[in-house]
C-alpha positions in Angstrom: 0.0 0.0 0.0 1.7 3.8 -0.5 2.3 5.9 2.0 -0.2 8.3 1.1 -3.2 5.6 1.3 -1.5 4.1 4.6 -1.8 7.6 6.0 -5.7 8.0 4.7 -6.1 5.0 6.5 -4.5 5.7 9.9 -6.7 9.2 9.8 -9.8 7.3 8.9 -8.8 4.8 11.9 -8.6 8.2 14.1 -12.1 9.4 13.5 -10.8 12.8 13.7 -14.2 14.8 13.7 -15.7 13.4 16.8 -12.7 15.3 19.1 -14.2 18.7 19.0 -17.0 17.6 22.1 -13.9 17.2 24.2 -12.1 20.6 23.4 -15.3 22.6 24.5 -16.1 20.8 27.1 -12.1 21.1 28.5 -12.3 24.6 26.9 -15.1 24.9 29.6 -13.5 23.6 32.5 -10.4 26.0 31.9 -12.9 29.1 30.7 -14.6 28.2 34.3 -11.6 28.6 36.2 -10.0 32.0 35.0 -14.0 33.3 35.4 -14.2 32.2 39.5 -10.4 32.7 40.2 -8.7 34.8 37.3 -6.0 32.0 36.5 -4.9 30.6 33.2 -2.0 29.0 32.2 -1.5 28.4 28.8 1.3 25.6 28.7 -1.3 23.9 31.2 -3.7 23.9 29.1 -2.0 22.7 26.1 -0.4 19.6 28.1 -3.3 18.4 29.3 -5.8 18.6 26.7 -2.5 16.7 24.6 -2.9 14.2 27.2 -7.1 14.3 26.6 -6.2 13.9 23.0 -4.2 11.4 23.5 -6.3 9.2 25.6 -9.2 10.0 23.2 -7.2 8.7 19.9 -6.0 5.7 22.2 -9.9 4.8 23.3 -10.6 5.1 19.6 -7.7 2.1 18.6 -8.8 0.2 20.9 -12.2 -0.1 20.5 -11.3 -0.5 16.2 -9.2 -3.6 17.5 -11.9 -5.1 20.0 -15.2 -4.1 18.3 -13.7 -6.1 15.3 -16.2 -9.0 15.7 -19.1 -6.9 15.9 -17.6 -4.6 13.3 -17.4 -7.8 11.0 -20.9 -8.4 10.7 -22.4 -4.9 10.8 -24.0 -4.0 7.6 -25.5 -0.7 9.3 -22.1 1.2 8.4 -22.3 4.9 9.0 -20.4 8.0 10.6 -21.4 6.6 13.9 -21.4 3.1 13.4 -20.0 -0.3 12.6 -16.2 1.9 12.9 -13.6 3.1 10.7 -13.6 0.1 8.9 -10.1 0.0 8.0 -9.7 -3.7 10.1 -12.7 -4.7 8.4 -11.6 -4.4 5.0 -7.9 -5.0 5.5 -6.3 -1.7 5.5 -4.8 -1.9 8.4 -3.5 -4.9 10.3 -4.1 -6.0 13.5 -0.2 -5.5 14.3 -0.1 -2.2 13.0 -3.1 -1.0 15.1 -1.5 -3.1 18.3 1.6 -1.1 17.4 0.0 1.7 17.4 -2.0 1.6 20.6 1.6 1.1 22.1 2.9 3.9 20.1 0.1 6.4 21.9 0.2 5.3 25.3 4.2 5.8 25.1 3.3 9.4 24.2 0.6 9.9 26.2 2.9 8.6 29.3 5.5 11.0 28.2 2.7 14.2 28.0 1.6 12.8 31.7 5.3 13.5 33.0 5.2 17.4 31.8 2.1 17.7 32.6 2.9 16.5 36.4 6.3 18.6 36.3 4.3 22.1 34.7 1.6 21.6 37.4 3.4 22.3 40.7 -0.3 23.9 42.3 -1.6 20.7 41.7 -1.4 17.7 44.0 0.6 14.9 42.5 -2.3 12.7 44.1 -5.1 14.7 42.3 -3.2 14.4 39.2 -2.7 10.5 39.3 -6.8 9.9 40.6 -7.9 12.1 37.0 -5.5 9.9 34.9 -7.1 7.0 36.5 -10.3 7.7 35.7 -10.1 8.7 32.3 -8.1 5.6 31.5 -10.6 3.6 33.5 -13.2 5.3 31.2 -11.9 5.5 28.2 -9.2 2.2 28.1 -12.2 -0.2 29.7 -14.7 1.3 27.5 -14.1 -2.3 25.3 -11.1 -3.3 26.2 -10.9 -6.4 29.5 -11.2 -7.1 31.8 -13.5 -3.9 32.3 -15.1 -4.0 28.6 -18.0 -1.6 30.2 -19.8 -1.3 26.6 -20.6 -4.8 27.0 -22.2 -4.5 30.4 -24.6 -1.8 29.8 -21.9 1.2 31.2 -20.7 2.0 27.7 -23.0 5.0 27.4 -22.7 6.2 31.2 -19.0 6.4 30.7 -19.2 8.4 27.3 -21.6 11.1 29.3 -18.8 10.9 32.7 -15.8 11.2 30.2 -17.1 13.8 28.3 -19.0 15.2 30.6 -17.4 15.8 34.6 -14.3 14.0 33.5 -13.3 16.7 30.6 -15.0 19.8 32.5 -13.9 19.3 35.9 -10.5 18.0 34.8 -9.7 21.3 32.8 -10.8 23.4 35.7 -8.5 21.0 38.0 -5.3 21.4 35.7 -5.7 25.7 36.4 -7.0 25.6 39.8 -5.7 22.5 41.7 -9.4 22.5 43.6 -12.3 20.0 42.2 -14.7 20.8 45.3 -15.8 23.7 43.4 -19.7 22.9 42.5 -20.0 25.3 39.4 -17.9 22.7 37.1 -20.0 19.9 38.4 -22.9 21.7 38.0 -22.3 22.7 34.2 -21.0 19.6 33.1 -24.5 18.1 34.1 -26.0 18.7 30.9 -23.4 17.4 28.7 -23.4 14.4 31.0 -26.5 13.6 29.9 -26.6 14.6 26.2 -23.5 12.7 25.9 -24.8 9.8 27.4 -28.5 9.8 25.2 -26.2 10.3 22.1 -24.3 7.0 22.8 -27.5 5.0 23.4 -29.3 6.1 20.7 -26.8 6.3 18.2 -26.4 2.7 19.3 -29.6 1.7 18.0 -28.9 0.8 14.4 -25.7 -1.6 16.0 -27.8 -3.8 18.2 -28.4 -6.6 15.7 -24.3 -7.3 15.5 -23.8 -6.2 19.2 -26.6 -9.4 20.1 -24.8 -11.2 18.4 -21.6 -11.3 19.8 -23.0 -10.8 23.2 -22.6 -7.0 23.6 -24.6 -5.7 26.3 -25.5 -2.4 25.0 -28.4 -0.1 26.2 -30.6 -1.3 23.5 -29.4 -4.7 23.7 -30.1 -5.3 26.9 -33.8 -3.1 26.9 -34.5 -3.1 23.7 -34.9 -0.1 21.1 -38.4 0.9 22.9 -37.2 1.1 26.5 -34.1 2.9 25.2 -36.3 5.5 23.1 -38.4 6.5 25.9 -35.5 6.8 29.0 -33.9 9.1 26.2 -36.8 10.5 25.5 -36.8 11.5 29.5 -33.8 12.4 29.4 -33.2 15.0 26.5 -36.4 17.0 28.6 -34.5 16.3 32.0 -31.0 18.0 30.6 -32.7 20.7 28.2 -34.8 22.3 32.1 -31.7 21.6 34.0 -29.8 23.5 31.1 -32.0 26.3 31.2 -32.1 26.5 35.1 -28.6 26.2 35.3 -28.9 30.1 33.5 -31.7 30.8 35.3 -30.5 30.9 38.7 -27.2 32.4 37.5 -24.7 29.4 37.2 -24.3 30.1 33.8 -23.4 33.5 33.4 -25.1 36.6 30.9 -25.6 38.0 28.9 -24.7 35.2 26.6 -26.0 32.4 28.8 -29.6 33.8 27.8 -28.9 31.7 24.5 -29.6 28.4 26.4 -32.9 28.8 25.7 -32.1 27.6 21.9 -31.9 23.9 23.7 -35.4 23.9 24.2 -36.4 23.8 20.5 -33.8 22.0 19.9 -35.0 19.0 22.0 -38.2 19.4 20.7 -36.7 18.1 17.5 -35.2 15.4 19.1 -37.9 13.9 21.1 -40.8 14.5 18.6 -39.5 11.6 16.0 -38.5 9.4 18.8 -41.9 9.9 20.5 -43.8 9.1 17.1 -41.5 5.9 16.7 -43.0 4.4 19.6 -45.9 4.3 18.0 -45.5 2.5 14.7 -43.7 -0.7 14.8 -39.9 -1.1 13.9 -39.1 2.2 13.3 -36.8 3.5 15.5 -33.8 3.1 12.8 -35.8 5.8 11.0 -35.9 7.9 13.7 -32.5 7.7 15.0 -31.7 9.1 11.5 -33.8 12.1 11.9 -32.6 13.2 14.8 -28.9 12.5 14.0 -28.3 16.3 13.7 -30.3 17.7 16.4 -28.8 15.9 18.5 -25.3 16.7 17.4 -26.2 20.2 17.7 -27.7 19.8 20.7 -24.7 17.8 22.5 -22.6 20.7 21.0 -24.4 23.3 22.1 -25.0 22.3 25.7 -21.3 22.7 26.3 -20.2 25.6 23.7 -23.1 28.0 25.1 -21.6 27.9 28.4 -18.2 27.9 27.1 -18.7 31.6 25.2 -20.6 32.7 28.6 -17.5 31.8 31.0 -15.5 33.6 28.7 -17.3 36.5 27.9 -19.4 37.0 30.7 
């Protein structure tokens, strides 16, 4: 293969677009902390969203590598779906992508040791419990012994790591305090969103995740019961989103634009409440609200991004 399709393939493997959630919800963490207590530091910042990136690319290998079964057999392919594909049809090998899951953790140890030496305000101890968790969310995502996708804790731990885990641990990095409520608070709603994407996104997967034992959301409920809990709880995070601006969390006069998450789930939950009325349908609705809910997820985090920083 040339090097120019080799390196098409490794991108492809990368799923490149799907890092921006995690830059505005760090972003947010790090915009949070120079609002409440005026400190930034760039070279901070950079290290440990390197390290987020890192992890992220990492999660991403290793679920290509472990998913392979389910991949195999998944004739739903899509953006969001049935992965890269590059296993699948033989552009990459199974050593390469081994080699290069070494290859990122080497660098992403490497990043962890600046990142501990450039963060002197921050206790060593806090630093080493963050890593732990997002490896423990990100690594066990598929991989074993934890392989949490396949016991129904996949889509939790998409909402925790790009939810808390990315907010809270950018505020973290500039502050060295995490008892702070406000990052908590914010990253609720992106908690959930995140959360709702990966369960219903999942939908169209569940005949190959059955079959190779995957205990997926839908899996394990079935598309119905999945539909309406994230019917639930795209209302639950558009009124805590709003009420989070409401009482002042999220500051003006930009946070006023929360409101846009209202109509916005609107358009997410009207398709998915029709579906549960017609039989077998929910593959068509998952399609329709594919880009409201993108938007949504994105805008849940980037609204109060903009506040924190311009507020």
């Amino acid at each position: 293969m040339r090097v120019k399709e080799k390196v098409t393939a490794w991108l492809t493997l990368s799923r490149c677009t799907m890092y921006y959630w995690a830059v505005i919800t760090y972003s947010l963490g790090a915009a949070i902390a120079y609002q409440r207590y005026q400190t930034f530091n760039g070279t901070v910042f950079a290290l440990g969203y390197l390290c987020l990136l890192l992890i992220e690319i990492n999660t991403v290998f290793i679920n290509e590598y472990f998913d392979y079964p389910s991949d195999r057999i998944n004739t739903n392919v899509g953006p969001f779906n049935a992965g890269s594909r590059m296993l699948v049809e033989g552009k990459l090998s199974f050593r390469e992508v081994r080699i290069g899951i070494v290859v990122i953790a080497l660098l992403l140890f490497g990043a962890g040791v600046l990142l501990i030496r450039a963060t002197p305000h921050v206790p060593t101890v806090y630093l080493l419990i963050l890593a732990a968790i997002a490896l423990f969310l990100g690594w066990g995502y598929t991989a074993p012994p934890l392989r949490l996708s396949y016991r129904t804790w996949g889509e939790l731990a998409d909402g925790l790591m790009h939810g808390p885990g990315a907010v809270v641990g950018g505020f973290l990095l500039q502050t060295g305090i995490w008892t702070d409520p406000v990052p908590w608070l914010v990253s609720t709603p992106t908690l959930i969103a995140m959360a709702v994407a990966a369960a219903l996104l999942a939908i169209p997967d569940a005949p190959a995740d059955r079959a190779i034992g995957r205990q997926t959301m839908t899996v394990r409920f079935g598309p119905p019961a999945t539909v309406v809990i994230s019917i639930g709880a795209i209302i639950l995070c558009a009124v805590i989103s709003v009420l989070l601006w409401g009482f002042g969390v999220i500051p003006n006069p930009v946070g006023i634009a929360m409101l846009v998450v209202v109509p916005l789930a609107y358009m997410i939950v009207r398709p998915l409440y029709q579906a549960t009325k017609v039989q077998n349908s929910y593959e068509v609705a998952v399609s329709k609200i594919t880009l409201p809910l993108i938007i949504f997820i994105t805008l849940v985090g980037l609204i109060p991004l903009l506040a924190f920083v311009f507020g």
